[in-house]
C-alpha positions as CSV (number, residue, x, y, z in Angstrom):
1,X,101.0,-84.7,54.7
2,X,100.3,-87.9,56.5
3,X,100.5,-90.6,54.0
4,X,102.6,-92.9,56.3
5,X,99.4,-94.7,57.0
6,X,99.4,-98.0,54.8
7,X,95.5,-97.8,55.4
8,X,95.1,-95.4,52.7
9,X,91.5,-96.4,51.5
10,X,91.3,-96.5,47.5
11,X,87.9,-95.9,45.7
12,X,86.6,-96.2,42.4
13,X,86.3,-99.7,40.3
14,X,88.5,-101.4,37.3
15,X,87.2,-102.9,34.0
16,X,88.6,-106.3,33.7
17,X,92.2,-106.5,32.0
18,X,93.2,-102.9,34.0
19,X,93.6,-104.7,37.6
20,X,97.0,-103.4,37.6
21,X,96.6,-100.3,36.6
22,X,94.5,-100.2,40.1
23,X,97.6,-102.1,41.5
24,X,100.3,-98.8,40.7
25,X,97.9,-96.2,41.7
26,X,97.7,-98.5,45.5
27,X,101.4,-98.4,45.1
28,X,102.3,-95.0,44.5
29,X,99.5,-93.9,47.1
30,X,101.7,-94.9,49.4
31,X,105.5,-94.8,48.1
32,X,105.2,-91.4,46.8
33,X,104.9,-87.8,48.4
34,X,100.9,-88.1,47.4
35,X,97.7,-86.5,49.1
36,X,94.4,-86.2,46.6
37,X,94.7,-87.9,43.3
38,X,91.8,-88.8,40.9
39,X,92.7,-90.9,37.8
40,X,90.3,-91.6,34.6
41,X,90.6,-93.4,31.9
42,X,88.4,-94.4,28.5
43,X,89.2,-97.2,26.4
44,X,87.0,-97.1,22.9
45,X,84.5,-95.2,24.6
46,X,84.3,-97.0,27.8
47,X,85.4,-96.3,31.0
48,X,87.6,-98.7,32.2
49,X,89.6,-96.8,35.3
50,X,87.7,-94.7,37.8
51,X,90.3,-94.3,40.5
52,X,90.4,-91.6,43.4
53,X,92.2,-91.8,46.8
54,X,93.0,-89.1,49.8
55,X,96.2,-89.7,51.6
56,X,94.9,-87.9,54.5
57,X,91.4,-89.2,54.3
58,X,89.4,-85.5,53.0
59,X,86.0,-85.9,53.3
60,X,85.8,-83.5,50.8
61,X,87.8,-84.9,47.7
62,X,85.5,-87.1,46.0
63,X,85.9,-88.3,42.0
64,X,83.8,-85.2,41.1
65,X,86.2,-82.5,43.0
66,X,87.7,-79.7,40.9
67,X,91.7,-79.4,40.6
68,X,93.9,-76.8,38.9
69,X,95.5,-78.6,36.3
70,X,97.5,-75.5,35.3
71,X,99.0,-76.6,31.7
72,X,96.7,-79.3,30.8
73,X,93.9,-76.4,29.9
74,X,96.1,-75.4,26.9
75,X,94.8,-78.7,25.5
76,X,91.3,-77.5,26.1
77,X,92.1,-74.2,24.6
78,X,93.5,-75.9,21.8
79,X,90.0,-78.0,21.2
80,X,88.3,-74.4,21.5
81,X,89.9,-72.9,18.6
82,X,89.5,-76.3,16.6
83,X,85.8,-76.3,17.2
84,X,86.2,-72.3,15.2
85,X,88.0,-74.1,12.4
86,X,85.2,-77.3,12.5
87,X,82.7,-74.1,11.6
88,X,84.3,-72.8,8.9
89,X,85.9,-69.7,11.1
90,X,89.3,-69.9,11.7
91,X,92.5,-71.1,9.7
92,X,95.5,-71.8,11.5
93,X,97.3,-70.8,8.6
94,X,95.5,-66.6,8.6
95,X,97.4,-64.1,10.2
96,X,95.8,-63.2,13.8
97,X,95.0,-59.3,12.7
98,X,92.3,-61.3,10.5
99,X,90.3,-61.8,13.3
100,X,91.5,-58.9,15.7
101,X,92.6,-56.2,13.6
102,X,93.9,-54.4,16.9
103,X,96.7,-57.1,17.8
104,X,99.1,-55.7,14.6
105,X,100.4,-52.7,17.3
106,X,104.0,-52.9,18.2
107,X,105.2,-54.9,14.9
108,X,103.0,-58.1,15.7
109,X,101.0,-58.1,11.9
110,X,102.3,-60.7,10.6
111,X,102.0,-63.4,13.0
112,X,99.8,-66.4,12.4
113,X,97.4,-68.6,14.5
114,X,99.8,-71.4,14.3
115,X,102.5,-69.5,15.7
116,X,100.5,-68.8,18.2
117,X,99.3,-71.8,19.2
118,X,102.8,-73.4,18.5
119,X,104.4,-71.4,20.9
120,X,105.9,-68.7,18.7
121,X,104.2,-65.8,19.0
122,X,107.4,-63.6,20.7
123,X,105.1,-63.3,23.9
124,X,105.5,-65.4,26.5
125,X,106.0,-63.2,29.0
126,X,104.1,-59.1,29.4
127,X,105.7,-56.5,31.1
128,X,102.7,-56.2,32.9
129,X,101.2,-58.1,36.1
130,X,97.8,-59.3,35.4
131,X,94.7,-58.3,38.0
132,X,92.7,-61.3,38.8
133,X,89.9,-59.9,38.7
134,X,90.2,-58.3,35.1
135,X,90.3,-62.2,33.7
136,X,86.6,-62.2,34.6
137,X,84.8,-63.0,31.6
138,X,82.7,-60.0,32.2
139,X,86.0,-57.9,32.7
140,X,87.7,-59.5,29.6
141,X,84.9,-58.4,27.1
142,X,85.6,-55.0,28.2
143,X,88.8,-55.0,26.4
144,X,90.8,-55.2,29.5
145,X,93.3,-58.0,28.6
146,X,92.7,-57.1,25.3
147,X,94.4,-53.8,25.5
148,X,97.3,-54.8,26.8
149,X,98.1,-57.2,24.2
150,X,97.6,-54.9,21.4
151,X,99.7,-52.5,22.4
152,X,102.7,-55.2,23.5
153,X,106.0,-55.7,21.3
154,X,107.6,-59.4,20.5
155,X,110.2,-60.2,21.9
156,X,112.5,-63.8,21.4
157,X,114.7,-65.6,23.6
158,X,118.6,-65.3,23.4
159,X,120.7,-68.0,22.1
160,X,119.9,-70.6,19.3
161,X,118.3,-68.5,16.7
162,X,114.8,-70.3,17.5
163,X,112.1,-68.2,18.0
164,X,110.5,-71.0,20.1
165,X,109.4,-69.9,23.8
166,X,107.2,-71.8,26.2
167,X,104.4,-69.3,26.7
168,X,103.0,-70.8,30.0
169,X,100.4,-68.3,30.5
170,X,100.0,-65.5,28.4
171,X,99.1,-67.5,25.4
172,X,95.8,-68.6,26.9
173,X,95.0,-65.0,27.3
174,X,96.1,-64.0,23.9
175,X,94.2,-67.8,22.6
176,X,91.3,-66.5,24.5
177,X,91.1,-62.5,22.6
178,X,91.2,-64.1,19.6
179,X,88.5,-66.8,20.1
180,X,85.8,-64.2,21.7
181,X,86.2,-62.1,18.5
182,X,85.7,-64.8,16.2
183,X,83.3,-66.3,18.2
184,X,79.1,-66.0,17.0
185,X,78.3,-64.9,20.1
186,X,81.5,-63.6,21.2
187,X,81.7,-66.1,23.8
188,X,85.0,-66.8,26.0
189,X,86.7,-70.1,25.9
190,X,85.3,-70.3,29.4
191,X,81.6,-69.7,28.1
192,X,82.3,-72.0,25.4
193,X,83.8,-74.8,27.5
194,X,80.7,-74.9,29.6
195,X,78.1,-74.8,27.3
196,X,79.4,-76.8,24.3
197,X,81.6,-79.2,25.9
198,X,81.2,-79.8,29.5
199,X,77.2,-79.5,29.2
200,X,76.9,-81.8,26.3
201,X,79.3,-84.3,27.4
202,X,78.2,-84.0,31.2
203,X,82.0,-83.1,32.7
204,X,83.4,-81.4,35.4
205,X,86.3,-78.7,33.4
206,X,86.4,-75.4,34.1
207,X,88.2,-72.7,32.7
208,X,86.4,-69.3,34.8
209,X,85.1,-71.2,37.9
210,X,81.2,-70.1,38.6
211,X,80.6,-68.8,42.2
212,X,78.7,-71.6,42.9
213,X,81.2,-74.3,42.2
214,X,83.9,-72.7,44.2
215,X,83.4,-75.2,47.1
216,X,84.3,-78.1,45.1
217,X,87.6,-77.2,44.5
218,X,90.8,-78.8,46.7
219,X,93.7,-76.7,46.7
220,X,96.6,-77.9,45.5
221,X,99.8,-78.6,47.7
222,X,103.5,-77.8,45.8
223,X,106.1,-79.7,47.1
224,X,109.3,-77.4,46.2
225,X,112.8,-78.4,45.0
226,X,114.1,-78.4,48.5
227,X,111.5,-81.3,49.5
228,X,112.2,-83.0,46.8
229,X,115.7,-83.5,46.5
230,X,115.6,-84.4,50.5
231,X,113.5,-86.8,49.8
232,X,115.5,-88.1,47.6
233,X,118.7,-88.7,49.3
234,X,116.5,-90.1,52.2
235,X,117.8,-93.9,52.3
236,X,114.7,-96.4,52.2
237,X,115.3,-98.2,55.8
238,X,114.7,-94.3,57.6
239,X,110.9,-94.7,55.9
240,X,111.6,-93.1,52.0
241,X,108.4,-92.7,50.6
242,X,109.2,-91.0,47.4
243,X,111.0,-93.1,44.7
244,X,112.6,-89.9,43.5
245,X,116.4,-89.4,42.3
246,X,118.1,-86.3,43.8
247,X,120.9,-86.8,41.4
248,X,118.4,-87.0,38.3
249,X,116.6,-84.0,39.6
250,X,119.9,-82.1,40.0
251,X,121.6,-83.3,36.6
252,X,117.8,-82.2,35.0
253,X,117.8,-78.9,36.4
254,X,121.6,-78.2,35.2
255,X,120.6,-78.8,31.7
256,X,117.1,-76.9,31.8
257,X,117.6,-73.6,34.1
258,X,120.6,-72.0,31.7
259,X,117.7,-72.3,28.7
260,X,115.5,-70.9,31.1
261,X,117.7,-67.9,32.0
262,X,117.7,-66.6,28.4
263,X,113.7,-67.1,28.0
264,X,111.6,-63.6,27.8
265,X,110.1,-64.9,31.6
266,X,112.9,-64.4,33.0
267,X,113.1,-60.9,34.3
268,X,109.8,-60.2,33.6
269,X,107.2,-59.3,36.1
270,X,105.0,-62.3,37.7
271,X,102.0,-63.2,35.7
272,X,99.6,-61.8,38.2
273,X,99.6,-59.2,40.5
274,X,100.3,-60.2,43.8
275,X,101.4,-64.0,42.8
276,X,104.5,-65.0,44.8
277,X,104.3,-68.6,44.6
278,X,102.3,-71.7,43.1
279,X,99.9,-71.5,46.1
280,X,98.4,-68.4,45.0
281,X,96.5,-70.1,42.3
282,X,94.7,-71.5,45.1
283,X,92.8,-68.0,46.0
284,X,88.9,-68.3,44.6
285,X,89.2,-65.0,43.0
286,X,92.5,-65.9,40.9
287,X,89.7,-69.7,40.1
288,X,87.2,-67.7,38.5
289,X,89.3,-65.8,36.4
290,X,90.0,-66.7,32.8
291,X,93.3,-68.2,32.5
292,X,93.0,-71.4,30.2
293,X,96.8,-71.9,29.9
294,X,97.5,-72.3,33.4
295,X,94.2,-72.2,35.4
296,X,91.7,-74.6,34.1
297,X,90.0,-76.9,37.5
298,X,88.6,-79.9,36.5
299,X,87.9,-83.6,37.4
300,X,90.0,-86.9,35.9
301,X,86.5,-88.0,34.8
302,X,86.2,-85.0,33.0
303,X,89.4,-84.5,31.5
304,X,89.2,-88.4,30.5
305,X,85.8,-88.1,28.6
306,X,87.1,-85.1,26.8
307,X,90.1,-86.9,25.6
308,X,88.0,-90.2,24.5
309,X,86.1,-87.7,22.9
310,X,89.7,-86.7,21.2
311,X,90.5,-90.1,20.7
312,X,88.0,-90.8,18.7
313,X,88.5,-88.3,16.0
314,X,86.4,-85.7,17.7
315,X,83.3,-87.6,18.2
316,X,81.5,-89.4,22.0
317,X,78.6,-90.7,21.7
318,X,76.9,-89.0,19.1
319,X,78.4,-85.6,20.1
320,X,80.4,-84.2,17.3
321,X,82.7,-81.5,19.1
322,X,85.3,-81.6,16.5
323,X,85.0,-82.0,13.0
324,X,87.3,-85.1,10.7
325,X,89.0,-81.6,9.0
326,X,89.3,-79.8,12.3
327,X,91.0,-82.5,14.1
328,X,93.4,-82.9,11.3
329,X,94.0,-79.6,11.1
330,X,94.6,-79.3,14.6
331,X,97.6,-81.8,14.3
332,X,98.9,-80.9,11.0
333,X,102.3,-79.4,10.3
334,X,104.5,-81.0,13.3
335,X,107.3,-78.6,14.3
336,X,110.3,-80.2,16.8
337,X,112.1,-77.2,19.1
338,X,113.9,-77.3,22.2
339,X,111.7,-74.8,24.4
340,X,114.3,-75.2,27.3
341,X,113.4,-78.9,29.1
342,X,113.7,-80.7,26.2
343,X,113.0,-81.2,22.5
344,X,109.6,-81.4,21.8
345,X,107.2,-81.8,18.4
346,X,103.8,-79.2,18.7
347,X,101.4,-78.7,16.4
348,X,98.4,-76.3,16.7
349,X,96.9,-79.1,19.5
350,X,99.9,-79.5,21.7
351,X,102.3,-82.6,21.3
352,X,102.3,-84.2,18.1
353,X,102.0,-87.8,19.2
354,X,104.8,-88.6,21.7
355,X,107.5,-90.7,19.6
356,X,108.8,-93.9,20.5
357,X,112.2,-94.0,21.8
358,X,115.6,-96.2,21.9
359,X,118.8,-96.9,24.0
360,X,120.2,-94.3,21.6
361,X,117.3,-91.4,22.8
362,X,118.8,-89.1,25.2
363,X,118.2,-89.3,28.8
364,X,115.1,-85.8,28.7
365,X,113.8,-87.7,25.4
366,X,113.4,-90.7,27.1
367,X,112.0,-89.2,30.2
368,X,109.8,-87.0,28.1
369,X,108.7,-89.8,25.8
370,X,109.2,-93.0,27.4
371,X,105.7,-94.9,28.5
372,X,103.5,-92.6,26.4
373,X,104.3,-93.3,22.9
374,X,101.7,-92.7,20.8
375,X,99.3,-90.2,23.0
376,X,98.6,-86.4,21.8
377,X,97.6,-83.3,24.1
378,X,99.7,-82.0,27.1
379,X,100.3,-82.0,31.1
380,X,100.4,-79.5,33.6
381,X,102.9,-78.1,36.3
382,X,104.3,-80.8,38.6
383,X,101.3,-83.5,38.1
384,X,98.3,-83.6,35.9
385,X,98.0,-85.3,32.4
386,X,95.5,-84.8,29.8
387,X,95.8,-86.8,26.5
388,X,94.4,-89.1,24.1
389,X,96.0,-91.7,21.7
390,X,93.8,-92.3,18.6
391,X,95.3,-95.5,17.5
392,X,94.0,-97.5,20.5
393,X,91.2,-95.4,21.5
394,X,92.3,-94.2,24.9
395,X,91.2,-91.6,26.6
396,X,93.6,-90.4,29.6
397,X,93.4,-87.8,32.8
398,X,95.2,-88.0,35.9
399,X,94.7,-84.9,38.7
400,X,97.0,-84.6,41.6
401,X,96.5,-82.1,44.2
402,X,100.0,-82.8,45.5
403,X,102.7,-81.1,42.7
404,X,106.0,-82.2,42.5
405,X,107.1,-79.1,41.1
406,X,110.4,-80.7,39.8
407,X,108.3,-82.9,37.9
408,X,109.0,-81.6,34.4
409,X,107.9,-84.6,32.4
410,X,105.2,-85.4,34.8
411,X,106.8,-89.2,34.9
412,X,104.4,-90.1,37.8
413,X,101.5,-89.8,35.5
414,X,103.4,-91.1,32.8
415,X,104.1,-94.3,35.3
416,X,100.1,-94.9,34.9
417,X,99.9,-94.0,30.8
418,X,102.9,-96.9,30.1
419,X,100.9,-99.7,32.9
420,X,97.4,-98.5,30.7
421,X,99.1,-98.9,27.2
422,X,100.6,-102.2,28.5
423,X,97.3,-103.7,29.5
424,X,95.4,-102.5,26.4
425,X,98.2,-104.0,23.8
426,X,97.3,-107.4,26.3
427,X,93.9,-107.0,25.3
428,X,94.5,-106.9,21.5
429,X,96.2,-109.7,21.7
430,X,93.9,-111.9,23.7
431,X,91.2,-110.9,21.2
């Protein structure tokens, strides 16, 4: 990675009153470990950041380039089964074996939706590597994935007596059985994100990419733990460009990997066959498989205009994706749990509104929280953000192609959701 060069050209245009927003992204371009980034954002259904910048000057990134934003697509996910409940199809609230009578085998009859979605459901990890190339969506209406599931027992994490486990992949798998069957046409979530989302609204998100978008992707670069806490103990006069505290990392990593250690995951066969490290989500075959919690590629412009969408109560421009009930629904009943890197609030749609915070917060609350007060949805591994804050309208999505694997609470992103708040709240007040 080059980035030493303090030439880094920045594209893209700011509505008036977001100058500095423009200003940080310049910044962190080059002070932080960055090489492609894209960041969009919507303010009451304008676009008011369009933002996109290549460290190492790729022809080939451009504001419309797809980017794994691994957990980010469980807030897409989350909007697919909503748009089932804005029909009249699904309750939260119904046991799963309503909709997929199969998925009772090993014990599992009496789980719900909501636990599910919430994070609950006893499986976040198979005992089984998954083939690439049976997440096809041909390969996944052939019962493939399917099969599995049914036939898989619960099981809970040691320690606290919750039953709370972050399920980092296989709940988009499991999301995605129970969608096709309740689905009309007995679409996929990818089939469904294409045609009744990303058509519609005219985005670039993905969850299954189609052969013939495979050459916009840019492959994503981790950075690991090693790099990072290097670069952190790097003093500034010997050229630091992160601004990245080893010590923080170290202390966060103390408190998170003993939770981690009694999770279902650990243990457990990788999620894939053949995956040995974060890179391998880079392969085309593993793109165009169906993994909507952890492999969804998509632009900041998309990911943006989805979430104004969000913003807005489920509504852009005359497109009603999500009914008044259905978004409600999809943030009812708030549930706070320590999954292992902090306490956190879920509902059915991912965060329930991140909480202001106080000198009396902990240090992971505030690191968690802190600068995005107010915003719903959810992030993905080491970079990208996808979320929308109803109360001022904003619409929010931030891609890296760089991950700072470390990078729990995704604070770089977060850096750019606290500088957009700021200058919005400016706004109101001018007004």
């Amino acid at each position: 990675m080059t980035n030493q060069n303090e030439d880094i050209e920045i594209n893209g245009t700011v509505a008036p009153g977001f100058e500095s927003v423009k200003a940080l992204f310049e910044k962190n371009m080059r002070t932080l470990q960055e090489r492609d980034n894209q960041l969009c954002v919507y303010h009451q259904g304008n676009r008011v950041v369009d933002l996109w910048a290549s460290a190492d000057a790729n022809a080939a990134f451009s504001p419309d380039s797809l980017i794994n934003v691994f957990s980010s697509g469980k807030s897409l996910e989350a909007i697919a089964m909503a748009s089932l409940v804005s029909k009249g199809l699904l309750d939260y609230n119904h046991k799963i074996t309503n909709y997929w009578p199969a998925f009772a085998g090993s014990g599992k009859q009496d789980l719900t939706v909501a636990d599910l979605m919430r994070h609950e459901a006893g499986l976040a990890a198979f005992n089984v590597s998954i083939k690439p190339n049976d997440l096809r969506a041909e390969n996944i209406k052939k019962n493939k994935i399917g099969e599995i599931i049914e036939a898989h027992p619960q099981k809970y994490r040691e320690g606290d007596g919750g039953k709370r486990e972050y399920h980092a992949v296989t709940r988009g798998w499991i999301v995605n059985e129970v969608f096709r069957r309740i689905d009309p046409a007995g679409r996929t979530i990818g089939e469904f994100l294409r045609e009744d989302i990303s058509t519609p609204l005219d985005v670039d998100a993905n969850i299954g990419v189609k052969q013939e978008d495979l050459d916009k992707r840019i492959p994503v670069s981790p950075l690991g733990i090693g790099f990072l806490v290097r670069q952190g103990l790097k003093p500034k006069f010997l050229g630091r460009r992160m601004e990245h505290n080893a010590l923080h990392t170290i202390g966060r990593l103390v408190k998170i990997l003993p939770k981690m250690r009694k999770g279902t995951t650990s243990g457990s066969p990788p999620p894939f066959v053949g995956m040995d490290r974060i890179a391998f989500f880079n392969d085309p075959s593993v793109a165009m498989g169906e993994t909507p919690s952890a492999n969804a590629n998509c632009s900041a412009r998309g990911l943006a205009k989805i979430a104004a969408m969000m913003s807005q109560g489920g509504n852009f421009d005359g497109n009603e994706i999500i009914s008044e009930h259905a978004w409600q629904s999809m943030h009812a009943a708030p549930i706070e749990s320590d999954m292992g890197f902090g306490t956190t609030t879920f509902t059915q749609g991912g965060v329930a509104k991140f909480p202001e915070t106080s000198p009396q917060s902990t240090k992971m609350s505030r690191a968690f929280n802190e600068g995005r007060q107010g915003f719903y949805g959810w992030m993905g591994l080491g970079g990208s953000i996808f979320q929308w804050h109803p109360e001022h309208k904003i619409g929010f999505g931030y891609v890296p192609t760089s991950l700072n694997v470390i990078d729990i609470m995704n604070e770089r992103g977060k850096g750019y959701q606290a500088e957009v708040l700021n200058c919005v709240e400016k706004i109101s007040r001018a007004s």
